[in-house]
N, C-alpha and C positions, 0 to 999 in steps of 0.2 A: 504494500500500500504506500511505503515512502517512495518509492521510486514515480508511483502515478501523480503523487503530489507534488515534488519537484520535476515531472516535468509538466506536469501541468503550471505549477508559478513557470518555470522557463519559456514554454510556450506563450503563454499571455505577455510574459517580459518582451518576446522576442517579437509579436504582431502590434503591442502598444510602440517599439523603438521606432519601428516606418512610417507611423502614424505621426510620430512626435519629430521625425525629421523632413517631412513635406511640411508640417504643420509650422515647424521654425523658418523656413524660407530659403531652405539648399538650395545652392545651384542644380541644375539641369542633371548634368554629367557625376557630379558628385551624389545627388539624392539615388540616383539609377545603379549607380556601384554601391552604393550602404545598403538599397532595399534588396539588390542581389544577392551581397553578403549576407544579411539577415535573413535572406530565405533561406539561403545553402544551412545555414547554422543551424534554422530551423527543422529544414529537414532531417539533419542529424539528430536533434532533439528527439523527433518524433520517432526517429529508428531505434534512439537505442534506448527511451524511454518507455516508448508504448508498445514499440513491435519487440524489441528483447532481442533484436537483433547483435548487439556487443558483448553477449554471452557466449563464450567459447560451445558449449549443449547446440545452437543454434546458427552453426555455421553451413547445415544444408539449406534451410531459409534463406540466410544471407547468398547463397552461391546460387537458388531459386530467384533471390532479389536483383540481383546484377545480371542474368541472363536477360529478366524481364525488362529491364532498365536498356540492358542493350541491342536487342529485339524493338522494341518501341522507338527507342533512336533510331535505328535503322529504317525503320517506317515511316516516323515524321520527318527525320531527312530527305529519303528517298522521294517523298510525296512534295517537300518544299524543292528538290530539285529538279521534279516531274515538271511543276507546274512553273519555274522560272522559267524554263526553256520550253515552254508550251508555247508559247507567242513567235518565238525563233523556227520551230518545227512548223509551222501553221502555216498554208500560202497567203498570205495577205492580196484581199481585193480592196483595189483603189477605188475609191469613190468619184464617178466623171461628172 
């Protein structure tokens, strides 16, 4: 139960900090790299808090989690490269 509790405060920590640096008035490029950060962090929070993934017992999970992780990259990649070069493949008709 200690474990759900901290990361539950870290989770809240971690979704008020983004909140509390668009809301002070970062720049552009700086606010975009802290809300990144804090997500990546977050993520972690959530793996090794809620799913128990950082326990040595639960390294077939984790080897299940990174297949899945890189399966789905593969996909949304592959689909964002599909569709930039969709307009390139395409014969374009001129309008007379």
């Amino acid at each position: 139960m200690q474990s759900y509790v901290t990361g539950a405060l870290l989770a809240l920590a971690l979704t008020l900090a983004p909140f509390a640096l668009v809301m002070s008035g970062a720049s552009g490029t700086n606010a975009v790299a802290g809300i990144f950060g804090l997500a990546v962090i977050q993520i972690v929070v959530h793996m090794v808090f809620f799913l128990h993934l950082g326990r040595s017992d639960q390294r077939w999970n984790l080897t299940a989690f990174v297949f899945t992780v890189l399966i789905v990259g593969i996909l949304v990649g592959g689909s964002y490269w599909v569709m930039y070069h969709l307009d390139h493949n395409m014969m374009r008709m001129t309008m007379e």
